[in-house]
C-alpha positions as CSV (number, residue, x, y, z in Angstrom):
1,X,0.0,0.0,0.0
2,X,3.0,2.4,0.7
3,X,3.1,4.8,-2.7
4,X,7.3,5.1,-3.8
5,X,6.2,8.5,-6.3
6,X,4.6,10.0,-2.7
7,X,6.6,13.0,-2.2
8,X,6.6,12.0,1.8
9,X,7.9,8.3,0.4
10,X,12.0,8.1,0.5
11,X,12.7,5.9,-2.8
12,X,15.2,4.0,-1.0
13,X,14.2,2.4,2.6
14,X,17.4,3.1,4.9
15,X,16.0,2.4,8.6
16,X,19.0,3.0,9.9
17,X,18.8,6.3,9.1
18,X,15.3,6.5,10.6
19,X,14.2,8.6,13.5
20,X,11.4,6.6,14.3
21,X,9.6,3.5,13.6
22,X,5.5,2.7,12.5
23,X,4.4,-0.7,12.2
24,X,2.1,-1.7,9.5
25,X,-0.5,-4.3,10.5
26,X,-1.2,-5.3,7.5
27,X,-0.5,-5.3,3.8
28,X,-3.9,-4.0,2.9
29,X,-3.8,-1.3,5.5
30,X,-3.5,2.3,4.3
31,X,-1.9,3.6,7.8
32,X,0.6,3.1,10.0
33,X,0.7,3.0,13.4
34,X,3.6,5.4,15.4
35,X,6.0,2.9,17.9
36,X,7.9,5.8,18.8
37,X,7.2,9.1,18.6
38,X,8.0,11.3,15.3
39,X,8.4,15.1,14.8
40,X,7.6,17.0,11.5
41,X,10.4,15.8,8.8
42,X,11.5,13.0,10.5
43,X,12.3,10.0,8.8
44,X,9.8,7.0,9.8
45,X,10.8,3.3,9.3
46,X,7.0,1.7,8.2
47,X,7.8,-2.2,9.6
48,X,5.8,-5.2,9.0
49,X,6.3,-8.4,10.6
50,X,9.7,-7.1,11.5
51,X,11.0,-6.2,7.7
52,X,11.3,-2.0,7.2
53,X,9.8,-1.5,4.1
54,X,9.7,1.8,3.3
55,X,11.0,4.8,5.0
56,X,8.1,7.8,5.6
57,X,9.3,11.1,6.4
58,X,6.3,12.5,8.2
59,X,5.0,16.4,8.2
60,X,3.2,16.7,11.1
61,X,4.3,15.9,14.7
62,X,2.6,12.3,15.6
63,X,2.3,10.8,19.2
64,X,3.1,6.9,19.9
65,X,-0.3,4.9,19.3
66,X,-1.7,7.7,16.2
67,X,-1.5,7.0,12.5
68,X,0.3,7.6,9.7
69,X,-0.9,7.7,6.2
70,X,1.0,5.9,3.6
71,X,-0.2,7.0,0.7
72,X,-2.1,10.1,-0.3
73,X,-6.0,9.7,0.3
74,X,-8.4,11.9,-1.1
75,X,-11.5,13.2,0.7
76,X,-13.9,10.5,1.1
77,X,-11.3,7.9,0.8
78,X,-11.7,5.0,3.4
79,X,-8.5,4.4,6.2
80,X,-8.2,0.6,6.6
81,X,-6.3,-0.5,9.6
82,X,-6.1,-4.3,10.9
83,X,-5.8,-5.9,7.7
84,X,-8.2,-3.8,5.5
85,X,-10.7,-3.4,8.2
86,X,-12.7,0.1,7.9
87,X,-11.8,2.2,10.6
88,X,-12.9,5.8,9.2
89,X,-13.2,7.7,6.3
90,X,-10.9,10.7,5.1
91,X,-12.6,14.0,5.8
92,X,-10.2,16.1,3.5
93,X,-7.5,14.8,1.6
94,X,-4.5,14.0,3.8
95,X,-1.2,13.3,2.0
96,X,1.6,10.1,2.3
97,X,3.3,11.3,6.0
98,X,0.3,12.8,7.5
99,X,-1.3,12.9,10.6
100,X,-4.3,10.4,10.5
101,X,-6.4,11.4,13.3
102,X,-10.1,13.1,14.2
103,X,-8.8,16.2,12.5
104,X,-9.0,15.0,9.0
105,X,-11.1,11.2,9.4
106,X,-14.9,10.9,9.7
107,X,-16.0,7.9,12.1
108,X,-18.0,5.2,11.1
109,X,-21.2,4.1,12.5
110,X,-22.4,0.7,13.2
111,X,-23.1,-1.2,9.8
112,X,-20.5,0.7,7.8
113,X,-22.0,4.2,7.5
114,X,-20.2,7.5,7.8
């Protein structure tokens, strides 16, 4: 799901060079979730099952436990989380490295509707 031509994406994954680290749950997931804390322009290593796969350099500030997107998502666009699942829908678009929290994501009621 990570997008390489993203401008927040770095072509080259180089964790080592990472200032913090995101795990992705899932392959089919559209965020990441922050294991460390990150500030604006630091360099995020997304992992899954262990293996860095991409390297996110994020543009907002983001606590441990929030989201990252890792791709751009246009308003209306769902956020899957936990292996696709539906777990909001963007309220604006919100570009690869940002934020995804209450800010810029409708909830979801009961039976799927936002």
């Amino acid at each position: 799901m990570l997008n390489a031509d993203a401008p927040h994406t770095a072509a080259t994954p180089d964790p080592a060079r990472a200032d913090a680290r995101a795990l992705l749950l899932n392959a089919d997931d559209n965020v990441a979730t922050m294991m460390s804390p990150a500030s604006a322009g630091d360099r995020v290593a997304v992992e899954s099952e262990g293996d860095p796969g991409a390297v996110i350099i994020v543009a907002d500030d983001v606590a441990v436990g929030h989201k990252i997107a890792l791709t751009d998502l246009a308003s209306g666009e769902e956020i899957r989380k936990y292996g696709g699942e539906v777990i909001g829908v963007a309220s604006q678009d919100i570009r690869s490295g940002e934020h995804v929290h209450e800010h810029n994501v409708r909830g979801i009621e009961p039976g799927g509707q936002t």
